[in-house]
BANU-978386 format. One line per 3 residues: their letters; for each residue x, y, z of N, C-alpha, C. Coordinates in pm, 1 decimal. Layout:
a	X Y Z X Y Z X Y Z | ... .
This chain:
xxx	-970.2 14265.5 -1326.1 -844.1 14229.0 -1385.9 -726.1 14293.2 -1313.0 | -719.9 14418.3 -1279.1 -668.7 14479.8 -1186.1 -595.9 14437.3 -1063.0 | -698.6 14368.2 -968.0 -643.1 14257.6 -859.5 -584.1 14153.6 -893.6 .
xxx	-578.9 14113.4 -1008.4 -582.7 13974.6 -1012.7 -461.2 13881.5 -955.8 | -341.7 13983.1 -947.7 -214.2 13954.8 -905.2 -179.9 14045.3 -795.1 | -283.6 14055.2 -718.8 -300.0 14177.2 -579.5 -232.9 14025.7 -429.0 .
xxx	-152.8 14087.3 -359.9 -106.4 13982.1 -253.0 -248.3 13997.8 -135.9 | -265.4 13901.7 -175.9 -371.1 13840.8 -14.1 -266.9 13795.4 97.3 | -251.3 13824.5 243.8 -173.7 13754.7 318.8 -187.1 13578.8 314.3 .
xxx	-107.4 13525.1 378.5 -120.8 13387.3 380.6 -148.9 13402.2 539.1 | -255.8 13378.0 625.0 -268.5 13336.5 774.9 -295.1 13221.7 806.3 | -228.9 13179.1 976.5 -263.8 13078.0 1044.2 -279.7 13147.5 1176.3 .
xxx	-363.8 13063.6 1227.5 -378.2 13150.1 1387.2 -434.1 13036.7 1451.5 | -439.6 13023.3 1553.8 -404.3 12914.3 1685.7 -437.0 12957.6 1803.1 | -496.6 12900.7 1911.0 -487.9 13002.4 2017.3 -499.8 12866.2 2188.7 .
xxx	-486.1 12862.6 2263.4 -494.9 12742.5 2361.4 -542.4 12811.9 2513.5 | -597.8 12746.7 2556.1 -578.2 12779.2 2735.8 -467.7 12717.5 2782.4 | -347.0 12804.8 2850.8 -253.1 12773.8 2940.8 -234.1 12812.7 3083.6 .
xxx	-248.9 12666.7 3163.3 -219.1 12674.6 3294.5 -94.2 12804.8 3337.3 | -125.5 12935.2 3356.6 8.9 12999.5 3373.6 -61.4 13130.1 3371.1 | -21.1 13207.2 3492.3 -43.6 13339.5 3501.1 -37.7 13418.1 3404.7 .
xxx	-111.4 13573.8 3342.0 -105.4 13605.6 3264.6 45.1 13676.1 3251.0 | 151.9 13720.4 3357.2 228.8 13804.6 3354.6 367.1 13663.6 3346.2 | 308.7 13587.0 3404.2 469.9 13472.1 3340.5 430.4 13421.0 3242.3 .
xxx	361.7 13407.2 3155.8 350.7 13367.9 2988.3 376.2 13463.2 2937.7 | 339.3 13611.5 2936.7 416.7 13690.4 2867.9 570.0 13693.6 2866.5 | 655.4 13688.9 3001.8 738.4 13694.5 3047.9 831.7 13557.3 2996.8 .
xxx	787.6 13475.3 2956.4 812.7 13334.8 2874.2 831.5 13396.6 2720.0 | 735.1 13450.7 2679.1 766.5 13498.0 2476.8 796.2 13569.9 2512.4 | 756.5 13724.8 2578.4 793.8 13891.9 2560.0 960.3 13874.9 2618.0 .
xxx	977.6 13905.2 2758.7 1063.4 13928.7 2816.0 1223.9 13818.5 2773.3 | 1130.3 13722.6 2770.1 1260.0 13577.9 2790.9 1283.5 13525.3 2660.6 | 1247.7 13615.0 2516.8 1220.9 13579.3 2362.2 1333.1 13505.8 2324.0 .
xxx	1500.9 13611.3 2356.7 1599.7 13516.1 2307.9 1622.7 13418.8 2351.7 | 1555.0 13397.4 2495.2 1616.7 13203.6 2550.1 1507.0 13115.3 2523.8 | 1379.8 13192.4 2508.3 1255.5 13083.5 2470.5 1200.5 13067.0 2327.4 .
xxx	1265.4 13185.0 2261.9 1205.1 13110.8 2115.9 1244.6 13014.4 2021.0 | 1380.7 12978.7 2053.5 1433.0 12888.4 1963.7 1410.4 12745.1 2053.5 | 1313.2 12713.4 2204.1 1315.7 12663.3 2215.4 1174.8 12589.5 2185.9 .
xxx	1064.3 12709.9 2177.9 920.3 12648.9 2112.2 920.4 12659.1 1956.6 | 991.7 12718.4 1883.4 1023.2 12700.6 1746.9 1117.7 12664.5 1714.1 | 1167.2 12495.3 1699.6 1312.2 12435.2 1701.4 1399.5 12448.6 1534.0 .
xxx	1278.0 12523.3 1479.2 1292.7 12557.4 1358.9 1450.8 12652.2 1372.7 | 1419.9 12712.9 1475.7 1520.4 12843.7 1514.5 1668.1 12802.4 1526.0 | 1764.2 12803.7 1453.1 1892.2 12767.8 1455.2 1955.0 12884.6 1515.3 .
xxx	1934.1 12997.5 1509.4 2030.6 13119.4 1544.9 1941.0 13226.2 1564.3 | 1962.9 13270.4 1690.7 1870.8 13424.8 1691.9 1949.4 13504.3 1757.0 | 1979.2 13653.1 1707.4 2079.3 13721.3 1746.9 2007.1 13871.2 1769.2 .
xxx	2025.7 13897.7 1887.5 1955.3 14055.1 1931.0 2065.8 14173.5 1858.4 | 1968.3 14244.1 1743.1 2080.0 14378.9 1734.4 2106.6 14519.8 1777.1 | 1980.4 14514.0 1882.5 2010.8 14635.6 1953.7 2018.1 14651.8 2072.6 .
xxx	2043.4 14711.1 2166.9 2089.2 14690.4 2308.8 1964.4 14679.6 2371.0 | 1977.1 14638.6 2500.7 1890.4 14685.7 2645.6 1746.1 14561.5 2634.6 | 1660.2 14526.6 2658.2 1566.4 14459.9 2704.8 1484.3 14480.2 2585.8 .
xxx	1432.0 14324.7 2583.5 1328.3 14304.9 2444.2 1196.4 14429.3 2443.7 | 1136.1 14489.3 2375.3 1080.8 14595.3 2370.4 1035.4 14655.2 2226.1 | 956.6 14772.7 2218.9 922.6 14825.4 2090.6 1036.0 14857.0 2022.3 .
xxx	1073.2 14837.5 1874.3 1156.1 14863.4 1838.4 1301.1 14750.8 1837.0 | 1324.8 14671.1 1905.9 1386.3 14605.1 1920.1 1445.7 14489.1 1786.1 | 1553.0 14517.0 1760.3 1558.0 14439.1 1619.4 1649.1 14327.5 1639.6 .
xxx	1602.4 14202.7 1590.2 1628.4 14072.2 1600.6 1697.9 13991.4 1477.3 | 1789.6 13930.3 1445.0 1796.0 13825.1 1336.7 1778.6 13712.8 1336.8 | 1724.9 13622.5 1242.7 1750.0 13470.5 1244.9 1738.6 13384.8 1155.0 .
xxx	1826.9 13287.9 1198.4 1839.9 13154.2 1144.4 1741.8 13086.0 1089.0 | 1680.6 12992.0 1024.2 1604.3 12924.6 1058.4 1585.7 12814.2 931.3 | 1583.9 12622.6 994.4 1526.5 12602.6 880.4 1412.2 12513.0 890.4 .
xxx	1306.1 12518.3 772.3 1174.2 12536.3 735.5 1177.5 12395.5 634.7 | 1157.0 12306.4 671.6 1136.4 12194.0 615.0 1246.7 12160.0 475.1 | 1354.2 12159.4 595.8 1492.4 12174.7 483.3 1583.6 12314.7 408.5 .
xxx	1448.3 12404.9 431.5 1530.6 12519.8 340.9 1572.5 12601.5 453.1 | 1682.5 12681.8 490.2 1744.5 12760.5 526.3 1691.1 12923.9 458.5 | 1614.6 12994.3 578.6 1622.4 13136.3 554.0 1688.2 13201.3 683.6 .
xxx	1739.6 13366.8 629.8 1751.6 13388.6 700.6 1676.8 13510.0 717.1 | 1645.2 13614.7 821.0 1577.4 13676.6 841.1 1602.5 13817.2 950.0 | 1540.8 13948.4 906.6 1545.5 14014.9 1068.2 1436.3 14092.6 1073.0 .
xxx	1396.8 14117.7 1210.5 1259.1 14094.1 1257.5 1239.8 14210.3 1354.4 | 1131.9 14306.5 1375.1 1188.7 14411.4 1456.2 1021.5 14423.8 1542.4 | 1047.4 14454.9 1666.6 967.4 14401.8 1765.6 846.2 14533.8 1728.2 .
xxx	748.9 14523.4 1704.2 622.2 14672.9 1649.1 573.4 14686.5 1791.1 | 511.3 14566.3 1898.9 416.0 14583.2 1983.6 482.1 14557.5 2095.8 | 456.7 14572.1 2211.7 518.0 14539.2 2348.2 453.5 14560.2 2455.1 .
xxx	310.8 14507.8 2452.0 238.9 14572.6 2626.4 240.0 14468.2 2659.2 | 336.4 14491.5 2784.2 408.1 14431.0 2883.2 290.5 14309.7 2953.6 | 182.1 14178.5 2950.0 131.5 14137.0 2997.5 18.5 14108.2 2931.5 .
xxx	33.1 14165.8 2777.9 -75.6 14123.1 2708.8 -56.6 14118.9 2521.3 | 46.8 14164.7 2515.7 105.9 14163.8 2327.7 248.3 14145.3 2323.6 | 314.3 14097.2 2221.2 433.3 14112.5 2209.6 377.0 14079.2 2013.1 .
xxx	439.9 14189.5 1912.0 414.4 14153.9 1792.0 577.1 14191.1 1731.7 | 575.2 14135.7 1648.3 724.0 14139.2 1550.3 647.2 14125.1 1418.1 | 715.8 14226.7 1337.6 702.2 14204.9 1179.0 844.1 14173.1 1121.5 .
xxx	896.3 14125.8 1026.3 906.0 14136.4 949.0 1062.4 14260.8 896.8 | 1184.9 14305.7 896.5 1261.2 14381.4 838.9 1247.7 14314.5 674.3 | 1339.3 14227.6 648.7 1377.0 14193.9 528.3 1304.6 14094.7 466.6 .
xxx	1188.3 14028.4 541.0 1118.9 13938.3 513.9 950.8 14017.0 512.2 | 860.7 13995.3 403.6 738.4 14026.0 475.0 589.5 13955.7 517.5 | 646.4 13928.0 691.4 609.1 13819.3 777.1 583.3 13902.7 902.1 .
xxx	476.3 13870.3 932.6 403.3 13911.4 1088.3 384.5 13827.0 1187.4 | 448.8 13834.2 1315.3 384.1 13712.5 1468.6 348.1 13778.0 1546.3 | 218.4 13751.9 1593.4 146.2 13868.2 1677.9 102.6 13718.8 1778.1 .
xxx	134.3 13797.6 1912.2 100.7 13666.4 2001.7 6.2 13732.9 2109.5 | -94.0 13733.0 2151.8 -168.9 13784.5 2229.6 -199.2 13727.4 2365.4 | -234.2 13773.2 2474.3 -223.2 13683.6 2577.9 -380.7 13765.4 2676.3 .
xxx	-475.3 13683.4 2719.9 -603.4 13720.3 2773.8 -584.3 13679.3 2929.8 | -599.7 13725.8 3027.7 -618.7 13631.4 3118.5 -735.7 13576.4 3138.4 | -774.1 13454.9 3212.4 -899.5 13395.7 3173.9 -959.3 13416.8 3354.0 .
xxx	-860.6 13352.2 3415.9 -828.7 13403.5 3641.4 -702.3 13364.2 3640.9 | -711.0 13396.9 3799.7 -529.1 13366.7 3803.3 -481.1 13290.4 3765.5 | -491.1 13175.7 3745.7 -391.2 13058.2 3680.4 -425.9 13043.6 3604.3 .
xxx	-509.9 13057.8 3457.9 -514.8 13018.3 3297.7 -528.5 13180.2 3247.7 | -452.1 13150.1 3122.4 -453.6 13300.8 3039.5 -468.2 13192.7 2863.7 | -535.9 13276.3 2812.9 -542.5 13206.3 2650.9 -475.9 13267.8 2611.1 .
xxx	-365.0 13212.4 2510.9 -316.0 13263.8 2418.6 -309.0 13258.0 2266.4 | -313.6 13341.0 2227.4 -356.3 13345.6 2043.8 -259.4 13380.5 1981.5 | -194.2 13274.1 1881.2 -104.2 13315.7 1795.5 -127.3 13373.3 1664.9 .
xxx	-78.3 13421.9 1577.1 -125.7 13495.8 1439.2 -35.0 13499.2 1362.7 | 28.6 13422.8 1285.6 137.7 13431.5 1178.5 65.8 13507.7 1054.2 | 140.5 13590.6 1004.3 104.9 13650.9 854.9 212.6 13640.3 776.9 .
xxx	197.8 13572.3 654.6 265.2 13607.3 575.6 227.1 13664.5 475.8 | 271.8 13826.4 479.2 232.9 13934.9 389.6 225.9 13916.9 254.0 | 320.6 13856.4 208.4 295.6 13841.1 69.9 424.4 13721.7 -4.1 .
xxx	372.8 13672.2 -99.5 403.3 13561.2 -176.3 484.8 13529.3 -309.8 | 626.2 13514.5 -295.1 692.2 13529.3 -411.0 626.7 13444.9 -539.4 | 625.8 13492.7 -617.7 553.1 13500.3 -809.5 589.6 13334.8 -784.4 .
xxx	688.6 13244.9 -772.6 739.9 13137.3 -809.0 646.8 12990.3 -657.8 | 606.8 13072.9 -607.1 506.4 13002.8 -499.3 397.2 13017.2 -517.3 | 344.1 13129.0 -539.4 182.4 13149.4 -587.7 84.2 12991.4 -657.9 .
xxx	198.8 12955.1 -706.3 104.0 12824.0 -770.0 101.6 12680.1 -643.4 | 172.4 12744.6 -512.8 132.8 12652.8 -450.2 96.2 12695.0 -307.1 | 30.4 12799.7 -317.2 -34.3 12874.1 -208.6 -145.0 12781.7 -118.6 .
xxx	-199.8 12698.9 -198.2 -302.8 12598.1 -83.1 -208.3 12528.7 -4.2 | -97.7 12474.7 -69.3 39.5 12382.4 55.0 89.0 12501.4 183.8 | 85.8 12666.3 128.2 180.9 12706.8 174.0 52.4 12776.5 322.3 .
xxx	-29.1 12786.9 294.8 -204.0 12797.7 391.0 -233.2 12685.4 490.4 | -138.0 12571.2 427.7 -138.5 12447.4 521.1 -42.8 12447.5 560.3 | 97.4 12467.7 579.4 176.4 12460.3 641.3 182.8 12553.7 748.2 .
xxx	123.5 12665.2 696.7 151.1 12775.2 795.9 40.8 12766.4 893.6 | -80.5 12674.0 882.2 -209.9 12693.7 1003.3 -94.5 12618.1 1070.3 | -70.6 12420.5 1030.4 -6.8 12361.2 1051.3 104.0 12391.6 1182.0 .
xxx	174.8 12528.0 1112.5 267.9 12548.3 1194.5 235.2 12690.9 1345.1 | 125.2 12752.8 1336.4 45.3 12788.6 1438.9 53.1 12712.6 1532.7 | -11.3 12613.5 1497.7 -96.2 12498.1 1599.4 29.3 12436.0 1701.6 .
xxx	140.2 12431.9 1610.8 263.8 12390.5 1654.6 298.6 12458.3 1762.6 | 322.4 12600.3 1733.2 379.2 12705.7 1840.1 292.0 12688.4 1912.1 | 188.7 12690.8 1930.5 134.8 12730.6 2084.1 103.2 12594.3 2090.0 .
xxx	76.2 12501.5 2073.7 135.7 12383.7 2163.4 282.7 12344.3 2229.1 | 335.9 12398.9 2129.2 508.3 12394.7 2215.1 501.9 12466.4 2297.1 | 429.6 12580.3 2303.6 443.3 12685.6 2429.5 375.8 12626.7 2538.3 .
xxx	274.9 12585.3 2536.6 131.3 12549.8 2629.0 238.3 12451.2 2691.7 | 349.9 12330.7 2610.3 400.2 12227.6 2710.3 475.0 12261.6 2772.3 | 586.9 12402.0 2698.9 732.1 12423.6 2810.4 649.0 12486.5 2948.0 .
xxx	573.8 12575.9 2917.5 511.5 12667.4 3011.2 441.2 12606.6 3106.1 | 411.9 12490.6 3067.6 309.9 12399.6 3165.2 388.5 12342.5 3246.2 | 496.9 12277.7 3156.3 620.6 12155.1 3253.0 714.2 12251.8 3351.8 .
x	672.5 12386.3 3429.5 818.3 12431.8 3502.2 711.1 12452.1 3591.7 .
């Protein structure tokens, strides 16, 4: 009885082989985040860096965004950063995890694995948590196919 109202995350995770060295696909999400993420997540209306110097641990982000009509907004602060193989962001005011991982497979294909979490589930959604498990694999599958095409087409 105890658990019964205990938050389970909501996950989707995704993962593809992309034609692309392991150090320029990172260099595509890690390094190049503010010019490439609003372009594989068109969801992204506004993303604004709030702390100085080069994307990195610690690095805190805001954004725009809207989500099948609804407008949130959000800020997001960079947890992971090895340079050629992680880049993770959780979550400031929202509690939401993107952990993007990158393997190399040989020189020209590296897999990459996406991991959305959403930590936990406001009381007024809970009753529609199977839609919200589908939207979010749904929207996995999305990102790293948007990535796999920009990254492929240059």
């Amino acid at each position: 009885m105890l658990g019964l109202f205990k938050d389970n995350p909501v996950v989707g995770k995704a993962s593809a082989i992309i034609e692309s060295s392991n150090d320029k696909l990172f260099s595509f999400i890690g390094n190049d985040l503010m010019t490439n993420y609003p372009r594989w997540s068109p969801e992204v209306k506004e993303l604004e860096k709030l702390t100085d110097g080069p994307i990195q641990s610690g690095t805190v982000c805001r954004q725009v965004r809207i989500d099948q009509g609804n407008r949130s907004e959000s800020t997001f602060k960079v947890k992971v950063f090895d340079s050629g193989s992680r880049i993770c962001f959780e979550g400031v005011s929202n509690p939401y995890r993107c952990d993007y991982m990158i393997e190399p497979i040989n020189d020209l294909n590296s897999r990459l694995t996406f991991i959305f979490e959403l930590l936990s589930l406001d009381m007024h959604v809970r009753p529609f948590e199977k839609l919200v498990r589908f939207a979010i694999q749904d929207g996995t599958a999305r990102t790293v196919n948007n990535i796999k095409k920009l990254v492929e087409s240059v």
